[in-house]
Backbone as a ProteinNet text record, in pm:
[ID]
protein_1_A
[PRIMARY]
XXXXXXXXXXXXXXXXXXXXXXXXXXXXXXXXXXXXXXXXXXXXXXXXXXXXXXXXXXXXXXXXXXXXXXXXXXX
[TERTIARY]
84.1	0	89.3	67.4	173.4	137	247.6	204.9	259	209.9	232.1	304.9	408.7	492.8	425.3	387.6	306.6	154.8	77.1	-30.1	-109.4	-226.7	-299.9	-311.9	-266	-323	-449.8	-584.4	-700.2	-795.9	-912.5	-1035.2	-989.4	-968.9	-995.9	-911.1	-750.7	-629.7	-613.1	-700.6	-711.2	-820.4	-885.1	-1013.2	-961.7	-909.3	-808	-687.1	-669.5	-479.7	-608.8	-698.7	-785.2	-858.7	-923	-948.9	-853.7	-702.6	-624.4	-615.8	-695.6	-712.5	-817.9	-867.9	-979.2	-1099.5	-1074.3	-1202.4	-1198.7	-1068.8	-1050.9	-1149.2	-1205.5	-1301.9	-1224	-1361.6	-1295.8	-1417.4	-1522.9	-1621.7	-1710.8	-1682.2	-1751.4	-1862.6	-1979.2	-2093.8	-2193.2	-2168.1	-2264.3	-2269.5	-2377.5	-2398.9	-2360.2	-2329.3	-2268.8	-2107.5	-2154.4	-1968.1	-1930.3	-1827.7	-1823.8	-1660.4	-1637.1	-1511.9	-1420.2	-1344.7	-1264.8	-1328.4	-1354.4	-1424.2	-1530	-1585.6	-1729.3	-1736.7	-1664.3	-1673.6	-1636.2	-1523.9	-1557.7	-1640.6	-1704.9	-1830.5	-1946.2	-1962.5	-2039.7	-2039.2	-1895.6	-1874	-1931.9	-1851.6	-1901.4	-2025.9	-2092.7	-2247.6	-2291.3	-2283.5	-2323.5	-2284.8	-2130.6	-2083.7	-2186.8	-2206.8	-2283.2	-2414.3	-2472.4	-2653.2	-2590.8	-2510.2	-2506.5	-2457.9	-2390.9	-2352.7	-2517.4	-2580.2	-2707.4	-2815.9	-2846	-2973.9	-2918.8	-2881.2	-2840	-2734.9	-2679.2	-2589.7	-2483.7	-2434	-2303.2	-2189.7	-2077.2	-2000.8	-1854.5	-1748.2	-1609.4	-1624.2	-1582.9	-1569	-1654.8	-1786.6	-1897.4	-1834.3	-1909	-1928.5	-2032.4	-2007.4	-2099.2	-2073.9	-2185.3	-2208.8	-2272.2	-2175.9	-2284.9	-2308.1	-2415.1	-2450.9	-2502.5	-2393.7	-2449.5	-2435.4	-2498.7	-2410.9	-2282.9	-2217	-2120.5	-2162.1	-2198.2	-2320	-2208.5	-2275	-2175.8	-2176.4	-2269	-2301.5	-2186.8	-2133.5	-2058.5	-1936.8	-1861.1	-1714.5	-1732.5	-1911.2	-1939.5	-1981.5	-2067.6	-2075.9	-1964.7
-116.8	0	123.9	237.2	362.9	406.1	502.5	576.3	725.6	833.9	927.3	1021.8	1062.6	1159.8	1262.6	1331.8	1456.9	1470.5	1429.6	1415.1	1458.2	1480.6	1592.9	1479.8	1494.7	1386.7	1330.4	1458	1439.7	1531.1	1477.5	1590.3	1724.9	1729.3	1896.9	1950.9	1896.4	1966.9	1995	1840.8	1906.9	1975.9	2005.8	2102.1	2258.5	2287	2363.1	2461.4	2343.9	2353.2	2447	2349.7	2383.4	2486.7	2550.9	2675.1	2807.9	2753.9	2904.1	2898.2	2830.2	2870.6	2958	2991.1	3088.4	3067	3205.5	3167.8	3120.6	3003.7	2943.5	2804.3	2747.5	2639.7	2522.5	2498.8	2320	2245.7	2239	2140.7	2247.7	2136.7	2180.7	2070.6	2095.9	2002.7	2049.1	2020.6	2076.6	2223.7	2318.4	2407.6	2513.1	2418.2	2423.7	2465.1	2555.1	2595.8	2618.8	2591.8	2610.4	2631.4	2768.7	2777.1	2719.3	2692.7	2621.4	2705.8	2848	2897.7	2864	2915.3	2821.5	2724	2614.5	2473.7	2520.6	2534.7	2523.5	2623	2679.1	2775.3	2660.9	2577.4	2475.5	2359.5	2335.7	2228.6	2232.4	2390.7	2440.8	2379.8	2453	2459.2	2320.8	2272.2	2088.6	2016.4	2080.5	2009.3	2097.6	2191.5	2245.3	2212.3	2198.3	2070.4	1972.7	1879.2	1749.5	1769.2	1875.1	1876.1	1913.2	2014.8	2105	2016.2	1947.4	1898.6	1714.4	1666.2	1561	1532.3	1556	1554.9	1474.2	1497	1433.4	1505.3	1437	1523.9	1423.3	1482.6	1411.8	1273.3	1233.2	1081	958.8	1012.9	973.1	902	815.3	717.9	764.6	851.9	864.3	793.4	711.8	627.3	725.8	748.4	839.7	692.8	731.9	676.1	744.8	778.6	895	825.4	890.9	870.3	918.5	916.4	1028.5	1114.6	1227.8	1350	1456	1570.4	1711.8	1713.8	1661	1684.7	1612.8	1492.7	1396.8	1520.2	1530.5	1566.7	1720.9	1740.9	1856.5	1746.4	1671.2	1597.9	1468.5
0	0	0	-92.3	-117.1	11.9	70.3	179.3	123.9	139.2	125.6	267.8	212.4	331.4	381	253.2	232.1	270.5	320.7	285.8	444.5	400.3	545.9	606.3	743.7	845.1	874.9	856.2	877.1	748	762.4	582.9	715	803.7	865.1	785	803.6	768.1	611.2	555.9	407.7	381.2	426.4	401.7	466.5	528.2	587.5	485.6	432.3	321	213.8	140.3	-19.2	12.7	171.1	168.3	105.2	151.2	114.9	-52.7	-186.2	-273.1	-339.1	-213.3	-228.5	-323.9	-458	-549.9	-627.2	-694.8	-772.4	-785.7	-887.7	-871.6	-849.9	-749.4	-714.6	-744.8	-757.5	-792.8	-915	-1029.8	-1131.7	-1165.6	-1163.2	-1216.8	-1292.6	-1430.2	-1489.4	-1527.2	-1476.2	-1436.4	-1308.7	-1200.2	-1037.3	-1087.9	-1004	-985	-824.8	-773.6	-611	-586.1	-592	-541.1	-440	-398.3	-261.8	-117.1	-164.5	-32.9	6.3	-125.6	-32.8	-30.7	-104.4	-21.2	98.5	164.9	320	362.7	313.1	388.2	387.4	307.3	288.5	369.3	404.1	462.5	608.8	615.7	797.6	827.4	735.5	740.2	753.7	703.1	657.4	841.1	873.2	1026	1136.9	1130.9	1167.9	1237.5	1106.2	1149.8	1177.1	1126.7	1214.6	1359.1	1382.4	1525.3	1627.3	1566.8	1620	1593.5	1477.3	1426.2	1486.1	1449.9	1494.5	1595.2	1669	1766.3	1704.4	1603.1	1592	1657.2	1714.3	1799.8	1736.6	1761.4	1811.7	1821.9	1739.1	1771.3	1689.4	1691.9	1615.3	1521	1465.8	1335.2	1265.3	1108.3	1056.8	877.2	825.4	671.1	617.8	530.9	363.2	284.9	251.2	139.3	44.7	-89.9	-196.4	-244.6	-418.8	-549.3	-536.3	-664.3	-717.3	-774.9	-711	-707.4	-643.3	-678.2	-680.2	-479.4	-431.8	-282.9	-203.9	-241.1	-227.2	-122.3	-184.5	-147.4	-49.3	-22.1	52.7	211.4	189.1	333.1	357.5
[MASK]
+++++++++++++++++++++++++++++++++++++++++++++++++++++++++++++++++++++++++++

């Protein structure tokens, strides 16, 4: 299995790193365009309700079950 030297320890740290590209696009679908900022303005939001609306906290075990849908790489 490759291991990477480089690589974010945790999605925080890489969600973290792909914010400082600001308004450059990172998810293109279709019509949808979503810069790296607002993905993490999105992301917040998304950790957000699961913390408030569902009590997900630290530690939790949470299963997506998507498609490969533009929503995917936001929850």
């Amino acid at each position: 299995m490759p291991v990477f030297k480089q690589r974010a320890p945790h999605l925080r740290a890489l969600l973290e790193a792909s914010a400082g590209y600001g308004d450059l696009e990172y998810l293109v679908c279709n019509d949808l365009r979503l810069s790296f900022a607002q993905h993490a303005r999105v992301v917040a939001s998304v950790a957000k309700a699961f913390a408030e609306r569902y009590r997900i906290g630290k530690g939790d075990r949470v299963a997506i079950m998507l498609p490969n849908i533009f929503q995917y790489p936001i929850v």
